[in-house]
C-alpha positions in Angstrom: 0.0 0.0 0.0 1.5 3.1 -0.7 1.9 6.0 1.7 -0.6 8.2 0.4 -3.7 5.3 0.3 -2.6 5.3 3.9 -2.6 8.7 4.9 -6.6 8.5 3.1 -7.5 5.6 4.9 -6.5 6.3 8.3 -8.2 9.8 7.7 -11.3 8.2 6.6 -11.5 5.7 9.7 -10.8 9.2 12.7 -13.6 11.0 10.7 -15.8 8.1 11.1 -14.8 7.3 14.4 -15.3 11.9 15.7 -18.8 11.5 13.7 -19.6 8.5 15.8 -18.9 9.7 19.1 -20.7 12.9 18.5 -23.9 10.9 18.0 -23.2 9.1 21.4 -22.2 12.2 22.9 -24.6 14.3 21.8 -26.3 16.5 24.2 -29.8 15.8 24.5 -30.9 19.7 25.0 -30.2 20.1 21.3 -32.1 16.5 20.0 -36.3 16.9 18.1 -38.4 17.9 20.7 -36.5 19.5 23.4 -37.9 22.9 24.5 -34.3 24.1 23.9 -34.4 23.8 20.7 -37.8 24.5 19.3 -38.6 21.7 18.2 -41.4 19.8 20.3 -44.1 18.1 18.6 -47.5 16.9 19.3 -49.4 13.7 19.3 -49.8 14.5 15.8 -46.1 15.7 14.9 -47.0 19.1 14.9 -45.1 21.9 16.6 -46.3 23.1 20.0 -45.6 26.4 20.8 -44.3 26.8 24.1 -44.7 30.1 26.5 -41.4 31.9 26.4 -41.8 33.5 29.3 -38.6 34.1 31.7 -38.3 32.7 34.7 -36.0 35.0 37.0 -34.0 33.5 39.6 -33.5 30.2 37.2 -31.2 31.9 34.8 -28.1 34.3 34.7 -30.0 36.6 33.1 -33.7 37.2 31.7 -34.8 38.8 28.5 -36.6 41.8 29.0 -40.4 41.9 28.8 -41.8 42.1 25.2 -42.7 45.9 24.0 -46.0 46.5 22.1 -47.8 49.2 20.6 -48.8 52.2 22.7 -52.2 52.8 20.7 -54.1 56.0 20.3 -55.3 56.4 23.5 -52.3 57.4 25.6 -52.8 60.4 28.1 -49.6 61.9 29.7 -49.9 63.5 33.3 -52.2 60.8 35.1 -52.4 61.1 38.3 -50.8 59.1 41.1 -53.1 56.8 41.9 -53.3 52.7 43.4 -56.6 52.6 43.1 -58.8 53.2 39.8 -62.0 51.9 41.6 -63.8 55.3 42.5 -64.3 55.4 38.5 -66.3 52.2 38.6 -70.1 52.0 37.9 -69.3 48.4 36.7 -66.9 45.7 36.1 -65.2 43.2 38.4 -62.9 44.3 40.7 -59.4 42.9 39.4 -55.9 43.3 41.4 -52.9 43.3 39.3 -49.6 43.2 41.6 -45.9 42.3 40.5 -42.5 43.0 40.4 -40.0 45.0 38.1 -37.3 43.0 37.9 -33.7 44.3 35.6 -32.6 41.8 33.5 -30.2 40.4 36.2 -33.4 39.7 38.3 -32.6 42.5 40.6 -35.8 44.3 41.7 -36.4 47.7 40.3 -37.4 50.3 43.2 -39.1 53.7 42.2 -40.1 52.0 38.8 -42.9 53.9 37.4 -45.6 52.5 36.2 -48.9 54.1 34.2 -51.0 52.0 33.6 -54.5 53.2 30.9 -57.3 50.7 30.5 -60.9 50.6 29.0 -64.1 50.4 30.9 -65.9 47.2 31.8 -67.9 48.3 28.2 -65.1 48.7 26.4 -64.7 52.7 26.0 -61.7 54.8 27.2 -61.7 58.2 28.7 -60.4 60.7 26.5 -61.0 63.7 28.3 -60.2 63.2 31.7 -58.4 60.4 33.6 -61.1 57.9 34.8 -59.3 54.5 34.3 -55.7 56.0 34.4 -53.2 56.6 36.4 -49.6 55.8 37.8 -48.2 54.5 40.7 -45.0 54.1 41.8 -42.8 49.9 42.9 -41.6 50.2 46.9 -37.6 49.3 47.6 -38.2 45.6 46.8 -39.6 46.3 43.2 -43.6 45.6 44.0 -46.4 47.1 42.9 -50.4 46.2 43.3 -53.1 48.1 41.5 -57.0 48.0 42.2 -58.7 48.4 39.2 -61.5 46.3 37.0 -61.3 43.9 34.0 -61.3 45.9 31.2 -64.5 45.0 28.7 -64.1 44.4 25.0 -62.6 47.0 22.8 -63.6 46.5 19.4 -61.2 44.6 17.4 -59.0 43.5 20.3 -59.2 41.1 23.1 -58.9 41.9 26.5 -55.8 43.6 27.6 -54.4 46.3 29.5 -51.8 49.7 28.7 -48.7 49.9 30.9 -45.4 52.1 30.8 -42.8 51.0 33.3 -39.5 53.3 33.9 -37.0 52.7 36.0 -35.4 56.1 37.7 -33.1 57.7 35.0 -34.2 54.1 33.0 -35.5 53.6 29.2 -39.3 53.1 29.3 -41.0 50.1 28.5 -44.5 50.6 26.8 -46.0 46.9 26.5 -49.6 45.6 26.8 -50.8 42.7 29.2 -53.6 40.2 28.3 -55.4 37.4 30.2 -55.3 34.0 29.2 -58.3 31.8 27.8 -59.5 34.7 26.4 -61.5 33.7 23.0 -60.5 36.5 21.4 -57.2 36.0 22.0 -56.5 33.6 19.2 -57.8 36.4 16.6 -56.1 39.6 17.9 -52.9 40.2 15.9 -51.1 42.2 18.6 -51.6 39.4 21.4 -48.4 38.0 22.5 -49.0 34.9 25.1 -45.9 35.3 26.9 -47.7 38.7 28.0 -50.7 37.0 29.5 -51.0 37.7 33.8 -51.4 35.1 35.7 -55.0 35.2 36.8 -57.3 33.4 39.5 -59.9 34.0 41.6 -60.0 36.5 44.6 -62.4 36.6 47.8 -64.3 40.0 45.8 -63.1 39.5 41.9 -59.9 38.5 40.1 -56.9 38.7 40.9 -54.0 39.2 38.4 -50.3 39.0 38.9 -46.9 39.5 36.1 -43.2 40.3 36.6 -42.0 43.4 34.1 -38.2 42.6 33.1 -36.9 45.8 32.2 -33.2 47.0 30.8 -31.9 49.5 33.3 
């Protein structure tokens, strides 16, 4: 045999022998159908799509909540408020508490928050400030807000206006949504991994979601 069939055919046999081990050693987080990497399937083979969601205090670092359309019905200069209930004629009461969190999964004190919302029927207030308002997170980065579920907007599901800004931060302007909501599947601005957690109260609903912010 001469030297250069030699050279080829001992290449030949380490390839084989790398590309086997990979397939032994290969880590599972990368194989079909691991969260990881996209690719889970259903009973019937097709994708599932999974909440993306972060989950601070299990990683290094979270990615910032999602940003979303302001809309038209923005009003600067609410007033400071934790409580939007006085405005209420109707709807079901609805607490919505949290945390601001940076991306390191530090809490966000001071973080202001304004938070705009329709009436139980579905209108806004465009000329004064009835279902608006903005409050303010303590030292450990919490926040609650008494308010009511929001009613139907046409065209939209169910959701909810927020700005959050850290002191001397960038502001986030996102929307938040509630899950199981029919008209979630046909709105083309909802985002699931936006959706509160939501469960029943002694007098109403209550609602809760962690902002991740870039401060």
């Amino acid at each position: 045999m001469s030297r250069r069939r030699f050279l080829l055919g001992a290449g030949g046999a380490l390839m084989a022998a790398v590309v086997q081990g990979c397939r032994v050693g290969r880590n599972p987080s990368s194989e079909p159908g691991d969260p990881a990497a996209g690719g889970v399937r259903g009973p019937a083979g097709d994708p599932q799509v999974l909440a993306p969601t972060p989950a601070c205090g299990t990683e290094a670092e979270a990615d910032p909540t999602a940003a979303q359309t302001e809309g038209p019905y923005f009003t600067p200069n609410s007033p400071q408020r934790t409580n939007f209930r006085a405005d209420a004629d109707a709807g079901e009461p609805l607490v919505l508490s949290g945390t601001v969190l940076r991306t390191d999964c530090r809490p966000v004190g001071k973080a202001l928050i304004d938070v705009w919302h329709a009436d139980a029927s579905g209108e806004y207030d465009n000329r004064g400030y009835r279902w608006r308002g903005h409050l303010f997170t303590d030292a450990d980065g919490r926040y609650r807000l008494e308010t009511i579920v929001p009613g139907l907007y046409p065209g939209r599901t169910r959701h909810l206006h927020v700005k959050v800004q850290p002191r001397r931060g960038r502001v986030l302007t996102t929307q938040l949504y509630f899950p199981d909501e029919p008209a979630n599947a046909r709105d083309g601005i909802f985002r699931p991994e936006l959706n509160v957690t939501l469960h029943d109260s002694a007098d109403g609903k209550a609602a809760e979601f962690n902002f991740v912010v870039e401060a």
